[in-house]
N, C-alpha and C positions, 0 to 999 in steps of 0.2 A: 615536826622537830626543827629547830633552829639548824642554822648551815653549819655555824660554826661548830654549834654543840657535833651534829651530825659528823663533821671531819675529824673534831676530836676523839671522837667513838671508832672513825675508824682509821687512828694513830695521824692526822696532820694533813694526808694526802690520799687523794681518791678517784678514780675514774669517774666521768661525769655521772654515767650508767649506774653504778654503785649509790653515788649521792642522790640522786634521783632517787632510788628505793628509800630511802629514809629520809628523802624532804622534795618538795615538788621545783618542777624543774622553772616556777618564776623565782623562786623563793630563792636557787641559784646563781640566775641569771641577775636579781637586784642585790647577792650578797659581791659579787663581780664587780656591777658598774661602780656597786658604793668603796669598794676596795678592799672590801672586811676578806673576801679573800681573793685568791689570786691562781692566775692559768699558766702557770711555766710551759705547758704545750696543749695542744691542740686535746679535748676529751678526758683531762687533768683539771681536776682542784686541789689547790693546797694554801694551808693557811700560812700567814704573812714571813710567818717564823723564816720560810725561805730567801726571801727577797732579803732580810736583814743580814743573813749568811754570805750573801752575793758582796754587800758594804763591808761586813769584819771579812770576810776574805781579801778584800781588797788595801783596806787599811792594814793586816798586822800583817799580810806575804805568807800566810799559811794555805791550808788545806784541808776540808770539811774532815770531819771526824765524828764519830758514835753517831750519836740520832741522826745528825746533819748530813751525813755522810747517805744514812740510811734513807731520809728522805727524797733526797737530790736522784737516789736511783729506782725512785718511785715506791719501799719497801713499806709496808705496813708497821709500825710500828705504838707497842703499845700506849704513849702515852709522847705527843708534840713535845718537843724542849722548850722552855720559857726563853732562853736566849740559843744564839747558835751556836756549835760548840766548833771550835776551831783547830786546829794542830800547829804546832811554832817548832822548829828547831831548838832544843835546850842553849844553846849558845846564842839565838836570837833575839834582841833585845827590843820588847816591845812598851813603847811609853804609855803611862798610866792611863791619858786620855784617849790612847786604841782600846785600850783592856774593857771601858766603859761597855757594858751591856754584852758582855762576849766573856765563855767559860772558854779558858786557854787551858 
């Protein structure tokens, strides 16, 4: 099974251990180097959706929320977010070109 497919099946994020059982462990180690997915720590895969959370967190001053929230603290989750999903204060005024690619 494909890596990616693999992590998606099991919600985004997966101990190496885990992905292993359902794909072999070159097939993780060349989804890594090529970047398709990513190691936030040490015996962790998770697919890129994270790293892009790290940028809208940074650009609109909020704070992970739903999926995003759930994967950052390793949760299993049934299905990766397509963008990250963010938190804003309702009084916090965020400009259209942060908004890009990020559910507020």
């Amino acid at each position: 099974m494909d890596v990616v497919e693999a992590l998606t099946q099991l919600g985004g994020v997966a101990d190496a251990t885990t992905l292993r059982a359902l794909t072999s462990r070159r097939r993780v180690r060349r989804a890594c180097a090529e970047g398709v997915v990513t190691r936030p720590r040490r015996g962790v895969c998770a697919l890129p959706v994270l790293d892009e959370t790290e940028s809208a967190l940074r650009a609109t001053g909020g704070v992970r929320s739903h999926l995003s929230a759930a994967l950052h603290h390793g949760w299993a989750v049934k299905t990766a977010p397509s963008m990250p999903m963010i938190k804003v204060d309702r009084r916090q005024r965020v400009d259209a070109d942060r908004r890009t690619g990020v559910r507020l």
